[in-house]
C-alpha positions as a LaTeX table, in Angstrom:
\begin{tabular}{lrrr}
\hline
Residue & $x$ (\AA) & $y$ (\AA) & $z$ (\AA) \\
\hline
Unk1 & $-47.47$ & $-21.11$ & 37.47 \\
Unk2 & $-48.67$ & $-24.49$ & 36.75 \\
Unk3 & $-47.01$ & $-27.65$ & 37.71 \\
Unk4 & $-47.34$ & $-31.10$ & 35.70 \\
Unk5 & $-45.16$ & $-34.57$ & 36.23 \\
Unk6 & $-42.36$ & $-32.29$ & 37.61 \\
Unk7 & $-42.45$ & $-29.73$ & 34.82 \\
Unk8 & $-43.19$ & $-25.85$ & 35.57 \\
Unk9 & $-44.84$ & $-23.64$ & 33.13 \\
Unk10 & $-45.32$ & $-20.25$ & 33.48 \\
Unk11 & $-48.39$ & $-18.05$ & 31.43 \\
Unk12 & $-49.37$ & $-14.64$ & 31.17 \\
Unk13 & $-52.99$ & $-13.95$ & 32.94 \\
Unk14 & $-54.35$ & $-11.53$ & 29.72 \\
Unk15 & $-52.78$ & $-14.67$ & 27.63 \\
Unk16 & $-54.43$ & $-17.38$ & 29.36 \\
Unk17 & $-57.84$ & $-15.55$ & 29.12 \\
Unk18 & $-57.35$ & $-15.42$ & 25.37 \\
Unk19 & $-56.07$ & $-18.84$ & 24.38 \\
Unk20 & $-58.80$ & $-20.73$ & 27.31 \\
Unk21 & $-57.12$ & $-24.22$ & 27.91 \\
Unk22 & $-53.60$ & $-25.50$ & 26.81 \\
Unk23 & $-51.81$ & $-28.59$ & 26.07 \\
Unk24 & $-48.11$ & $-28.64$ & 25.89 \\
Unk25 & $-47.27$ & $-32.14$ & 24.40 \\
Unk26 & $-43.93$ & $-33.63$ & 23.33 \\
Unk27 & $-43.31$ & $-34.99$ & 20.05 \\
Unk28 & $-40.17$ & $-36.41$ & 18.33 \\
Unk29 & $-38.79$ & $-33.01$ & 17.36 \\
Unk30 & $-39.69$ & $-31.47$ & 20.06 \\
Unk31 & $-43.10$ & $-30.18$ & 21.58 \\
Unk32 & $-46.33$ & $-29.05$ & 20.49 \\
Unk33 & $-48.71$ & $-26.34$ & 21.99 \\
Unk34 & $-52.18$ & $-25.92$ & 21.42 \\
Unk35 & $-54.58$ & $-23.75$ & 22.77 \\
Unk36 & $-58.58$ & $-23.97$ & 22.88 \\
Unk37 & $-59.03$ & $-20.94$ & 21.18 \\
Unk38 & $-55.81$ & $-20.27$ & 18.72 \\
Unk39 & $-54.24$ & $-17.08$ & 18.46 \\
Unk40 & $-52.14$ & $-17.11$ & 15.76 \\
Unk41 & $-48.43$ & $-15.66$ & 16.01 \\
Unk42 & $-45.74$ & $-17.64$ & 17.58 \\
Unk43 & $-42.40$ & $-18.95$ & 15.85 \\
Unk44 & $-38.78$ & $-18.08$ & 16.91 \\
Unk45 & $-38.12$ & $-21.24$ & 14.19 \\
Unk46 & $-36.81$ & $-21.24$ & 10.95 \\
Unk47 & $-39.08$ & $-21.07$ & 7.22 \\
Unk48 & $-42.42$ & $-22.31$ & 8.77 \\
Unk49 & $-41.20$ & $-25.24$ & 11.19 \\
Unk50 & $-43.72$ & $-24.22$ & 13.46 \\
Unk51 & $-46.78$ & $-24.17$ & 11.15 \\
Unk52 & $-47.77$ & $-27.58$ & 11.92 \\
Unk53 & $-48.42$ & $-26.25$ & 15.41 \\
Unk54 & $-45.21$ & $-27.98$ & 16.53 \\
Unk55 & $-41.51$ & $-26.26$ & 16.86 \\
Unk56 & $-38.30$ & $-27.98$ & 16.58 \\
Unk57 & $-35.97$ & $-25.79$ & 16.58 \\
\hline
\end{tabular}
């Protein structure tokens, strides 16, 4: 578990290995997460509102 400015996220060990260092940042629609080394996958939005690396769902 990490803990930033009063936020707690929680990552999977084997994850963290793969992805090295992330940065969870907020945008207008919502927030961003990018990784050091990218691993593809993700979503859980609609059509590709998450290929921009960003998700506002």
């Amino acid at each position: 578990m990490y803990e930033v400015a009063g936020f707690r996220f929680l990552l999977d060990k084997d994850l963290s290995q793969e992805t090295g260092g992330i940065k969870i940042d907020m945008t207008y629609y919502g927030f961003s997460v990018d990784s050091e080394k990218p691993v593809g996958g993700g979503g859980g939005c609609s059509s590709g509102a998450c290929s921009s690396g960003s998700c506002a769902c």
